[in-house]
KOLGU-4560 file (N, C-alpha, C; in nm, 3 decimals, padded with zeros to 5 digits):
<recs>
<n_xx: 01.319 n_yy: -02.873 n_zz: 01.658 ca_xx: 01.305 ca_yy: -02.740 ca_zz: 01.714 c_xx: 01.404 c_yy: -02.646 c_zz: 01.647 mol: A seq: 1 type: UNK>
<n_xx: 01.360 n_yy: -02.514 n_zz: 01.620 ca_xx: 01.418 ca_yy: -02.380 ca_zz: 01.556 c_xx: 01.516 c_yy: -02.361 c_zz: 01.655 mol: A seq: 2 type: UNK>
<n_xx: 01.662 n_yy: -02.332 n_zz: 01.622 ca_xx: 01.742 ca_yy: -02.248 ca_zz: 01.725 c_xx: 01.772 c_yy: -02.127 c_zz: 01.704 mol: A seq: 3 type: UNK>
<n_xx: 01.783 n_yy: -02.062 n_zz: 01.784 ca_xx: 01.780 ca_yy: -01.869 ca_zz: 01.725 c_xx: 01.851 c_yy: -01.844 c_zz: 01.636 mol: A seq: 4 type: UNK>
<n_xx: 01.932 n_yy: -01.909 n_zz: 01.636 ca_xx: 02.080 ca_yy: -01.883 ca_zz: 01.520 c_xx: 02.021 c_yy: -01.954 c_zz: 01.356 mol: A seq: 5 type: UNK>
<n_xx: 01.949 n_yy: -02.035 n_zz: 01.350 ca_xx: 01.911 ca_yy: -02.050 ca_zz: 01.216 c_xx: 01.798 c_yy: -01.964 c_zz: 01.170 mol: A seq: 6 type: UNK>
<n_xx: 01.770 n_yy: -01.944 n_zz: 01.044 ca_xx: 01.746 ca_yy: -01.865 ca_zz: 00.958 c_xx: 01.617 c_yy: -01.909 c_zz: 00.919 mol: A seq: 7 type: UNK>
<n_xx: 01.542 n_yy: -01.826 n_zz: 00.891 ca_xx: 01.376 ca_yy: -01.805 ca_zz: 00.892 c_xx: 01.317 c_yy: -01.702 c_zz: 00.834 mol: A seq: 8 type: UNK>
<n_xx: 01.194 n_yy: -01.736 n_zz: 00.767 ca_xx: 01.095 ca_yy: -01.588 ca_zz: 00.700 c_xx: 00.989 c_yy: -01.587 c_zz: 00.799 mol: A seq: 9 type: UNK>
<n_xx: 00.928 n_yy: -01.479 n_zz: 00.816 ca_xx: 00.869 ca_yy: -01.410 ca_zz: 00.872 c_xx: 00.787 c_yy: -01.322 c_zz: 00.806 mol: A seq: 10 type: UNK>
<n_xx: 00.659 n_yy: -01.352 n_zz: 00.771 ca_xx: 00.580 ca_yy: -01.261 ca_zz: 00.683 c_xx: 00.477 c_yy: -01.260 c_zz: 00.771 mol: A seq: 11 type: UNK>
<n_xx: 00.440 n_yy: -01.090 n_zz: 00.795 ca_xx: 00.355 ca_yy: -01.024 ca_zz: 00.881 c_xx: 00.295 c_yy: -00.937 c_zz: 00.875 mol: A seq: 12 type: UNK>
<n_xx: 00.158 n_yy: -00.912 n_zz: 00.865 ca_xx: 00.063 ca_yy: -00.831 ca_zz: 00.893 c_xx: 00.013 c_yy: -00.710 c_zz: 00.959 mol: A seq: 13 type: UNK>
<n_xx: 00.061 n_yy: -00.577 n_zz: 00.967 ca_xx: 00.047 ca_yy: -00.506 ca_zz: 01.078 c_xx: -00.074 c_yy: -00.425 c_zz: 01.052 mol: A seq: 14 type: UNK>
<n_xx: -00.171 n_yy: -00.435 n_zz: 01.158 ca_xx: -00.302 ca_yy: -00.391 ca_zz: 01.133 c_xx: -00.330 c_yy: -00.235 c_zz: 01.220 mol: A seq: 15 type: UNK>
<n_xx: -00.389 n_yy: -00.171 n_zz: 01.207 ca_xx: -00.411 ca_yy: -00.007 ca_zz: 01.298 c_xx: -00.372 c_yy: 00.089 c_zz: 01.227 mol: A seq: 16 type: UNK>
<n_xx: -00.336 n_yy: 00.207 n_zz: 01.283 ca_xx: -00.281 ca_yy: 00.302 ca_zz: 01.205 c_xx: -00.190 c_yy: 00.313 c_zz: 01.125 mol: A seq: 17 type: UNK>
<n_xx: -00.158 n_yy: 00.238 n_zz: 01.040 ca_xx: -00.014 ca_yy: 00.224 ca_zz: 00.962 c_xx: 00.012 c_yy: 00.297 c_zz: 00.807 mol: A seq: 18 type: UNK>
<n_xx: -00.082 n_yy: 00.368 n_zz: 00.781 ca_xx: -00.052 ca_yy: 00.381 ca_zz: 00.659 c_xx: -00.030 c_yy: 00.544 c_zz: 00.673 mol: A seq: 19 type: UNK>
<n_xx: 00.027 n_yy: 00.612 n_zz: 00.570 ca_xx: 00.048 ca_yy: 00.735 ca_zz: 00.578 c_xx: 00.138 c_yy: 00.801 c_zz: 00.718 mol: A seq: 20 type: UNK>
<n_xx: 00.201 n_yy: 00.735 n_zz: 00.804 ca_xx: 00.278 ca_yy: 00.765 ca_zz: 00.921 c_xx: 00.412 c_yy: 00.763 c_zz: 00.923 mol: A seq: 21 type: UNK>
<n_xx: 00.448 n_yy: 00.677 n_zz: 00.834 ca_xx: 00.617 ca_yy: 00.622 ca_zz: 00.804 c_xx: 00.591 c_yy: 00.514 c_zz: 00.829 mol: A seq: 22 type: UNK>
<n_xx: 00.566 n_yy: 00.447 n_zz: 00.866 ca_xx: 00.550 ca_yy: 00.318 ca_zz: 00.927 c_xx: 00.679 c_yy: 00.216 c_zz: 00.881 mol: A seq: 23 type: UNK>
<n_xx: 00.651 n_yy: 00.241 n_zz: 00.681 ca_xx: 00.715 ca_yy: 00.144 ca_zz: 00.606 c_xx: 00.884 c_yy: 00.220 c_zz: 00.582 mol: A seq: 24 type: UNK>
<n_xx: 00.890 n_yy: 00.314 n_zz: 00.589 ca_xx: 01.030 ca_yy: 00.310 ca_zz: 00.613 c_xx: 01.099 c_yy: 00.324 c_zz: 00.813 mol: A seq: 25 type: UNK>
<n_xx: 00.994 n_yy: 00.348 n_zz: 00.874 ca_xx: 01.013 ca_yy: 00.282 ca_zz: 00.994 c_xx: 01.116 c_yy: 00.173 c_zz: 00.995 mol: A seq: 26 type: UNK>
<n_xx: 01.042 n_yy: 00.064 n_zz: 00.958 ca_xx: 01.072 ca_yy: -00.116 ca_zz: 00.906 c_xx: 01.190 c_yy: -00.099 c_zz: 00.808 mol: A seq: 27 type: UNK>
<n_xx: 01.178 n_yy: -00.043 n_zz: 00.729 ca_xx: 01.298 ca_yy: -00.063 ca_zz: 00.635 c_xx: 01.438 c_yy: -00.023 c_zz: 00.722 mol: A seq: 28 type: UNK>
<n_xx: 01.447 n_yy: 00.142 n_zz: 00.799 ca_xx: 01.513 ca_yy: 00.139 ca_zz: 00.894 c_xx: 01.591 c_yy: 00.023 c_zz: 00.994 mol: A seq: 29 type: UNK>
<n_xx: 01.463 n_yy: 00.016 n_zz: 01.070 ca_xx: 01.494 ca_yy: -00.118 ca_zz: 01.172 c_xx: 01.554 c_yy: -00.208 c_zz: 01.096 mol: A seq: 30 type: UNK>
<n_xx: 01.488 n_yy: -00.293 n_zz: 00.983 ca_xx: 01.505 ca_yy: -00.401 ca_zz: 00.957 c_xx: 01.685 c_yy: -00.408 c_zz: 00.876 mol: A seq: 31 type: UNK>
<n_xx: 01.693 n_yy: -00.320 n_zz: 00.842 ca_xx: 01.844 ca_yy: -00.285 ca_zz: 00.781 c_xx: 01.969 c_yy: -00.276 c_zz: 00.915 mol: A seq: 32 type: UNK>
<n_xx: 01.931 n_yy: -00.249 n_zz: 01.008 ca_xx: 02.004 ca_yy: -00.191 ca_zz: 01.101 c_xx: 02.004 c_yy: -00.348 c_zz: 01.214 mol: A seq: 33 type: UNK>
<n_xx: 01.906 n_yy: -00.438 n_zz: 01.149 ca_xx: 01.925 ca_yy: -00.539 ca_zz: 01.220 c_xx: 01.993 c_yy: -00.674 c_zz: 01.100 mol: A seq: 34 type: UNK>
<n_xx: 02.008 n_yy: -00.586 n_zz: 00.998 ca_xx: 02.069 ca_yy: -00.714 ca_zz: 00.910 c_xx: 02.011 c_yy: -00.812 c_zz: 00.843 mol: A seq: 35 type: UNK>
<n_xx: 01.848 n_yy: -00.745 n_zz: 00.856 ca_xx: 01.745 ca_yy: -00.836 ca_zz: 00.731 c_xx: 01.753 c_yy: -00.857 c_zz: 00.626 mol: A seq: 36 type: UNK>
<n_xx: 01.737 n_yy: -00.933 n_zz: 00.547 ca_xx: 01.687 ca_yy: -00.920 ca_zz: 00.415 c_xx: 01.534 c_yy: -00.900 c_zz: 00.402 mol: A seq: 37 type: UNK>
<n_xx: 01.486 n_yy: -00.829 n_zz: 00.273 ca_xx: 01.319 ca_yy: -00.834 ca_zz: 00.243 c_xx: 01.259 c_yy: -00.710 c_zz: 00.222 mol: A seq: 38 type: UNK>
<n_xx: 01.158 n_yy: -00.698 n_zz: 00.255 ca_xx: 01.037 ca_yy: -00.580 ca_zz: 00.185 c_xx: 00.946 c_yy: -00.567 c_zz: 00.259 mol: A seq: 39 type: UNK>
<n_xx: 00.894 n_yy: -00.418 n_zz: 00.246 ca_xx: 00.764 ca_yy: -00.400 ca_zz: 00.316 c_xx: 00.680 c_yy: -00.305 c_zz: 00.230 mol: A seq: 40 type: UNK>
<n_xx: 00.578 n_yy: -00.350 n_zz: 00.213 ca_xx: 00.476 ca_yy: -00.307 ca_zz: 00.159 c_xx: 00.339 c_yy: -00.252 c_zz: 00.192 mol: A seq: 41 type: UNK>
<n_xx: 00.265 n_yy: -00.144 n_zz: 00.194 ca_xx: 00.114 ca_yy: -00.110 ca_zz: 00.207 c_xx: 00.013 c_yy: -00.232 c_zz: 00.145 mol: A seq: 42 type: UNK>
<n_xx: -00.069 n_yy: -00.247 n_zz: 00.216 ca_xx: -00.204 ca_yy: -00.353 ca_zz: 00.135 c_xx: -00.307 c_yy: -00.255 c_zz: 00.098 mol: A seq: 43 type: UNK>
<n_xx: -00.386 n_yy: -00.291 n_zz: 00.011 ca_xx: -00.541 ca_yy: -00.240 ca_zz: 00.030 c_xx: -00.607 c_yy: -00.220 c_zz: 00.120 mol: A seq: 44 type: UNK>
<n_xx: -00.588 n_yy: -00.311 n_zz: 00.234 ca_xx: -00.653 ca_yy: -00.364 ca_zz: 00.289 c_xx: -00.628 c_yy: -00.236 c_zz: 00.425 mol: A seq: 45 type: UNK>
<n_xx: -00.575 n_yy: -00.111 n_zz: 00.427 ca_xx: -00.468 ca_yy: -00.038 ca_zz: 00.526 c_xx: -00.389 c_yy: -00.084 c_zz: 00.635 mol: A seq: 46 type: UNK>
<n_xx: -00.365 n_yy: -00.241 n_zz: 00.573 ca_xx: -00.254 ca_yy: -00.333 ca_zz: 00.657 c_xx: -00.118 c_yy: -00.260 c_zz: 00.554 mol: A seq: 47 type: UNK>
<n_xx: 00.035 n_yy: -00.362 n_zz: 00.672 ca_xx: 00.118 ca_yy: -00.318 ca_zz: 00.574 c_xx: 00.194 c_yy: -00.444 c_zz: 00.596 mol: A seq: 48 type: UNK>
<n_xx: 00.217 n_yy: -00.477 n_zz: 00.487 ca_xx: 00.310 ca_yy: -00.604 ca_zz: 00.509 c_xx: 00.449 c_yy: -00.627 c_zz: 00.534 mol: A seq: 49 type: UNK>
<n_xx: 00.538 n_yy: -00.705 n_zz: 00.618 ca_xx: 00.612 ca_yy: -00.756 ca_zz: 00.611 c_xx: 00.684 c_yy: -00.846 c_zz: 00.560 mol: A seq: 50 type: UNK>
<n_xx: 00.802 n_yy: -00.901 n_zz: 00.479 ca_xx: 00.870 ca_yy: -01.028 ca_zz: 00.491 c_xx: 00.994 c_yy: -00.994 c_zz: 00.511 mol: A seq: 51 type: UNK>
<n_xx: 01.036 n_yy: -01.072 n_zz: 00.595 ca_xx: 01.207 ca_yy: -01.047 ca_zz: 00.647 c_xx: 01.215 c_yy: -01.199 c_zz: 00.649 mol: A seq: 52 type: UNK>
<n_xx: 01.372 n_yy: -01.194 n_zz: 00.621 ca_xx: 01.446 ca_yy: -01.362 ca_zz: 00.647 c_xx: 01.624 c_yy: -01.308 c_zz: 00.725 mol: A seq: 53 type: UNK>
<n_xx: 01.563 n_yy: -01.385 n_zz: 00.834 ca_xx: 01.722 ca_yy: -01.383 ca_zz: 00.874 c_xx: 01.667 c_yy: -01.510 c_zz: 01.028 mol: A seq: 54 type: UNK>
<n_xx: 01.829 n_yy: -01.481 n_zz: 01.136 ca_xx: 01.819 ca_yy: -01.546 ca_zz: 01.228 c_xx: 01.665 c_yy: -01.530 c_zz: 01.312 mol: A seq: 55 type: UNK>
<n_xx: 01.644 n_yy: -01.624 n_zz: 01.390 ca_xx: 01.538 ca_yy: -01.632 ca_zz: 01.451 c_xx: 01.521 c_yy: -01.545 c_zz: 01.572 mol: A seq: 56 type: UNK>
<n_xx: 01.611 n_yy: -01.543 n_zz: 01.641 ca_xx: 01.643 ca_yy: -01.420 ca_zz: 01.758 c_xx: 01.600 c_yy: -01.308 c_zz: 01.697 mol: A seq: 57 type: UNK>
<n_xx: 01.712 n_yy: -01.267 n_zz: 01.576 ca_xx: 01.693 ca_yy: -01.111 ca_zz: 01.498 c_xx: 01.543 c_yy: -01.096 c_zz: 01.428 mol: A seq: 58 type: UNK>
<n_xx: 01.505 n_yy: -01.187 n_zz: 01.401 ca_xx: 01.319 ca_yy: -01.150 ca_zz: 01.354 c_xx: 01.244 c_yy: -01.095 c_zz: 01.440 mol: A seq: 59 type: UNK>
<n_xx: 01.262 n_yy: -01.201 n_zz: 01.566 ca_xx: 01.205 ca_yy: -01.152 ca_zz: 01.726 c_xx: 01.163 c_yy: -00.995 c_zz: 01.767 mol: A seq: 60 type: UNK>
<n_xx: 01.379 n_yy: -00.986 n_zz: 01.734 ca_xx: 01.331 ca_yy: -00.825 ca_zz: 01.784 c_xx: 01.290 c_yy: -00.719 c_zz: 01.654 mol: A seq: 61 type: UNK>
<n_xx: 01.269 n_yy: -00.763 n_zz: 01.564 ca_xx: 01.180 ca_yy: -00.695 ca_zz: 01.447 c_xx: 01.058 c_yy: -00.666 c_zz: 01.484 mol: A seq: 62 type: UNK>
<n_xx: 01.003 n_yy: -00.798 n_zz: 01.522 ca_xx: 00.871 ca_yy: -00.806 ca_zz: 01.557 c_xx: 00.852 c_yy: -00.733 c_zz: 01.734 mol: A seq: 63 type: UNK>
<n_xx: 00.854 n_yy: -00.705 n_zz: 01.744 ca_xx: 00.923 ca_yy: -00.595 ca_zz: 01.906 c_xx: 00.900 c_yy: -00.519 c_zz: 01.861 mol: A seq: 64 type: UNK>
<n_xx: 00.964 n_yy: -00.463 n_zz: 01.745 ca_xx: 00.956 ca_yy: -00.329 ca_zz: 01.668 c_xx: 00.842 c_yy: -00.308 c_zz: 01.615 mol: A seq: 65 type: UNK>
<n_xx: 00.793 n_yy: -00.364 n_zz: 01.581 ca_xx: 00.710 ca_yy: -00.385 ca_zz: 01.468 c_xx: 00.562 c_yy: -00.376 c_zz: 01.578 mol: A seq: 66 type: UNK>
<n_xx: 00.544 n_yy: -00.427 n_zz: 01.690 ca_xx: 00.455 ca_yy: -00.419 ca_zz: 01.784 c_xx: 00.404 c_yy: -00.263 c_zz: 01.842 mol: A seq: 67 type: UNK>
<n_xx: 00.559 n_yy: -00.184 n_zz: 01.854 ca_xx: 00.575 ca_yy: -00.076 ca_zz: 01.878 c_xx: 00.504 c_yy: 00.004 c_zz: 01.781 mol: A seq: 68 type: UNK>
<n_xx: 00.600 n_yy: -00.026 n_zz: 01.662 ca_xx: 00.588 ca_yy: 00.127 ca_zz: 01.542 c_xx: 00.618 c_yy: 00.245 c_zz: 01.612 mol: A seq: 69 type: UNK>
<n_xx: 00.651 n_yy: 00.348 n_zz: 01.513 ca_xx: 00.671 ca_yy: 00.508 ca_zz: 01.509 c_xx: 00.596 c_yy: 00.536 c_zz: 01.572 mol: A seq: 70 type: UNK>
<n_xx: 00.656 n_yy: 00.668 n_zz: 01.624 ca_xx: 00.561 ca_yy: 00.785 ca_zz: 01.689 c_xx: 00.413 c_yy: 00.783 c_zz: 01.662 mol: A seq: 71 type: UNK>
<n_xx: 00.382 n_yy: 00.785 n_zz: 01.532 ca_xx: 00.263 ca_yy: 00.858 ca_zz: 01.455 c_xx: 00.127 c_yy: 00.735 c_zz: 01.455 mol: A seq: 72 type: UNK>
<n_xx: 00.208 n_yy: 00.612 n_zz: 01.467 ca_xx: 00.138 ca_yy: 00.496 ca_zz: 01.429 c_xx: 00.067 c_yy: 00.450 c_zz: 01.544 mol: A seq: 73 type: UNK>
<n_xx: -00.007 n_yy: 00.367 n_zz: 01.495 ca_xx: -00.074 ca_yy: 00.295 ca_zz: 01.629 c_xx: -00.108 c_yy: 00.168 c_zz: 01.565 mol: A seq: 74 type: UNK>
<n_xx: -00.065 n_yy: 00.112 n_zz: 01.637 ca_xx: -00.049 ca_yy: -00.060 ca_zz: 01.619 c_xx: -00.139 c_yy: -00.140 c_zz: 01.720 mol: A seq: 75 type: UNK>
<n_xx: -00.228 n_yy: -00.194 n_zz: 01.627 ca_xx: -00.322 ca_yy: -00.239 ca_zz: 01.674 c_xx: -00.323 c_yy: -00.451 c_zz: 01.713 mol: A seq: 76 type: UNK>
<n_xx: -00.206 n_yy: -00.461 n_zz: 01.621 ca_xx: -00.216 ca_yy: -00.618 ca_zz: 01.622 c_xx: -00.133 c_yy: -00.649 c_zz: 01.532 mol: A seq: 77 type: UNK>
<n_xx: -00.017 n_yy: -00.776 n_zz: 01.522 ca_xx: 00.007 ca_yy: -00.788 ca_zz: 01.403 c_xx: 00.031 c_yy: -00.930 c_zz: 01.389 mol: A seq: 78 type: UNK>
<n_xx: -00.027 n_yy: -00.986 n_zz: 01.303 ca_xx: -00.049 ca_yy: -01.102 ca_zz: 01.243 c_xx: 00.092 c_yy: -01.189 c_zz: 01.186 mol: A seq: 79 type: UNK>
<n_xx: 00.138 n_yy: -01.303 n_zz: 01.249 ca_xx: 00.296 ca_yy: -01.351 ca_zz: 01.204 c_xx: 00.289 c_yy: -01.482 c_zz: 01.163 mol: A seq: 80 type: UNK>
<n_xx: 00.314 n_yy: -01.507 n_zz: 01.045 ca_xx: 00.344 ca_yy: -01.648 ca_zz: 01.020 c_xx: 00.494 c_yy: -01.699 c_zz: 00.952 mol: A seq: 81 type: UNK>
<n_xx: 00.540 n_yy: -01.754 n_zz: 01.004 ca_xx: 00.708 ca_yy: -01.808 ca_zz: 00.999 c_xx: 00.670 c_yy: -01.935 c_zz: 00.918 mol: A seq: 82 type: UNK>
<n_xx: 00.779 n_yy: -01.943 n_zz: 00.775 ca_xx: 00.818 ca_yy: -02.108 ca_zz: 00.759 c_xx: 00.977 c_yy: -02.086 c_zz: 00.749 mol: A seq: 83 type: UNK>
<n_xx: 01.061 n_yy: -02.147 n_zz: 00.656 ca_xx: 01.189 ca_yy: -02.149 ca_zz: 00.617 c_xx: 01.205 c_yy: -02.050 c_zz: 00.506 mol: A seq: 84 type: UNK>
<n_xx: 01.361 n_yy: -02.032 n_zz: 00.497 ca_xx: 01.367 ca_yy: -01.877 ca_zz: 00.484 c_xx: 01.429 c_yy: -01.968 c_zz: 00.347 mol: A seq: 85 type: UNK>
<n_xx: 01.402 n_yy: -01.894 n_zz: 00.265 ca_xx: 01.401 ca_yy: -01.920 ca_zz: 00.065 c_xx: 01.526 c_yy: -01.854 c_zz: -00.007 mol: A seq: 86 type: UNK>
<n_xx: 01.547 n_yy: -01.759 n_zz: 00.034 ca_xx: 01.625 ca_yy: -01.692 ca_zz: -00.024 c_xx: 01.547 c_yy: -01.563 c_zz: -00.098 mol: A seq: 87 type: UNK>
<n_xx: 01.565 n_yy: -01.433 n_zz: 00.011 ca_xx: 01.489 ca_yy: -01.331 ca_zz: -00.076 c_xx: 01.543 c_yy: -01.204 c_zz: -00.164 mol: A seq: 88 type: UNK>
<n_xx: 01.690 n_yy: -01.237 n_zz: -00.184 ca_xx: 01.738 ca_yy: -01.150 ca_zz: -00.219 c_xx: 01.857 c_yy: -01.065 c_zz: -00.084 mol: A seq: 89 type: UNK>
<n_xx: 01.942 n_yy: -00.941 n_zz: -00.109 ca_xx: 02.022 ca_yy: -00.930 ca_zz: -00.031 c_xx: 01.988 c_yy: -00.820 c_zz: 00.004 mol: A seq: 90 type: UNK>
<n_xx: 01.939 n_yy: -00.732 n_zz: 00.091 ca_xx: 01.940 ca_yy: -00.616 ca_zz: 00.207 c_xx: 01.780 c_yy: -00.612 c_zz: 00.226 mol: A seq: 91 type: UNK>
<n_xx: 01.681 n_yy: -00.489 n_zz: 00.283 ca_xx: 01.566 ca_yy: -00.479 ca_zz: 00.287 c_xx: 01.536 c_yy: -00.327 c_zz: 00.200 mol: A seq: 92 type: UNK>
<n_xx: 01.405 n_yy: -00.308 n_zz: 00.172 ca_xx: 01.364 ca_yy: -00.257 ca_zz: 00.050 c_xx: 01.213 c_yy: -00.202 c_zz: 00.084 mol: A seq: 93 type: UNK>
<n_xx: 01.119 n_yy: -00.115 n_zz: 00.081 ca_xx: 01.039 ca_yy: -00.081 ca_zz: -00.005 c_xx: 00.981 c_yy: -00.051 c_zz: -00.069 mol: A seq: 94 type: UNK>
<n_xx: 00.889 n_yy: -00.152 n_zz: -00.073 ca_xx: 00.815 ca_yy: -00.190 ca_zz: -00.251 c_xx: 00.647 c_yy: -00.172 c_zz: -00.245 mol: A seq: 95 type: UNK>
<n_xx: 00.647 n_yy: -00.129 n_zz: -00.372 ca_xx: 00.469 ca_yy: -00.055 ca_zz: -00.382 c_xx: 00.434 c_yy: -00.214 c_zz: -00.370 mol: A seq: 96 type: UNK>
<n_xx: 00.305 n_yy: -00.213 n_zz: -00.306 ca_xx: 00.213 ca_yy: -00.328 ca_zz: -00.257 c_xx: 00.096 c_yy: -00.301 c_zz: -00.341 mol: A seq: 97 type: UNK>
<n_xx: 00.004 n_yy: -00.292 n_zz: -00.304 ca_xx: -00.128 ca_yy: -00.364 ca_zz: -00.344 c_xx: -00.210 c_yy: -00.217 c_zz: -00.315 mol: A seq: 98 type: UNK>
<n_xx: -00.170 n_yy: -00.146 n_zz: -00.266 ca_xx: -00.288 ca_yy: 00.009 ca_zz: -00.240 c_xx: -00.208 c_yy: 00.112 c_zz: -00.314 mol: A seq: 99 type: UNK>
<n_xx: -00.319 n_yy: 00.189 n_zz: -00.363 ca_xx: -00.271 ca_yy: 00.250 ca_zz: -00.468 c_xx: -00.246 c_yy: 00.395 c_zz: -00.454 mol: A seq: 100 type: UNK>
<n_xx: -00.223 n_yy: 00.408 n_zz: -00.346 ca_xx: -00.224 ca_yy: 00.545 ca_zz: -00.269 c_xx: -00.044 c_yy: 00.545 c_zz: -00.255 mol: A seq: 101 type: UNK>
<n_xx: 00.033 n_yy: 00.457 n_zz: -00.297 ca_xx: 00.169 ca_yy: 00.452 ca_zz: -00.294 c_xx: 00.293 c_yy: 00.500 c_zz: -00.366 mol: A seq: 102 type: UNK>
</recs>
């Protein structure tokens, strides 16, 4: 079993209104202010992606956040899959994704 205190990725899917709102520096915000490492990105797909690595507690309330979103957004669902955290580099960031509207 995971204990909150060990360390984990978290790559996630946020589906609804997310694109063009802030959404992704929303996340970059939060996720800095909670001590993440990682990136968030727009899809094609007008998903926007997540990956964060840190403690398991502190992802939690990412994903809290992340349920919420900004003012502008509307969050319809968001898709989470966790394994072990790799090493992604040091603070959070983002980064052009996959839609080209970025």
């Amino acid at each position: 079993m995971i204990g909150p205190d060990e360390r984990q990725r978290l790559d996630a899917s946020v589906r609804g209104r997310v694109q063009g709102v802030g959404f992704r520096y929303f996340v970059m915000r939060e996720a800095g202010y909670l001590g993440l490492d990682g990136y968030v990105a727009n899809e094609r797909d007008g998903s926007v992606r997540v990956v964060a690595e840190g403690q398991v507690s502190v992802l939690e309330e990412l994903l809290e956040r992340l349920r919420e979103g900004p003012p502008m957004s509307i969050v319809e669902r968001v898709i989470e899959r966790r394994e072990p955290a790799r090493g992604i580099g040091s603070g959070f960031r983002v980064e052009t994704g996959n839609h080209s509207g970025d």
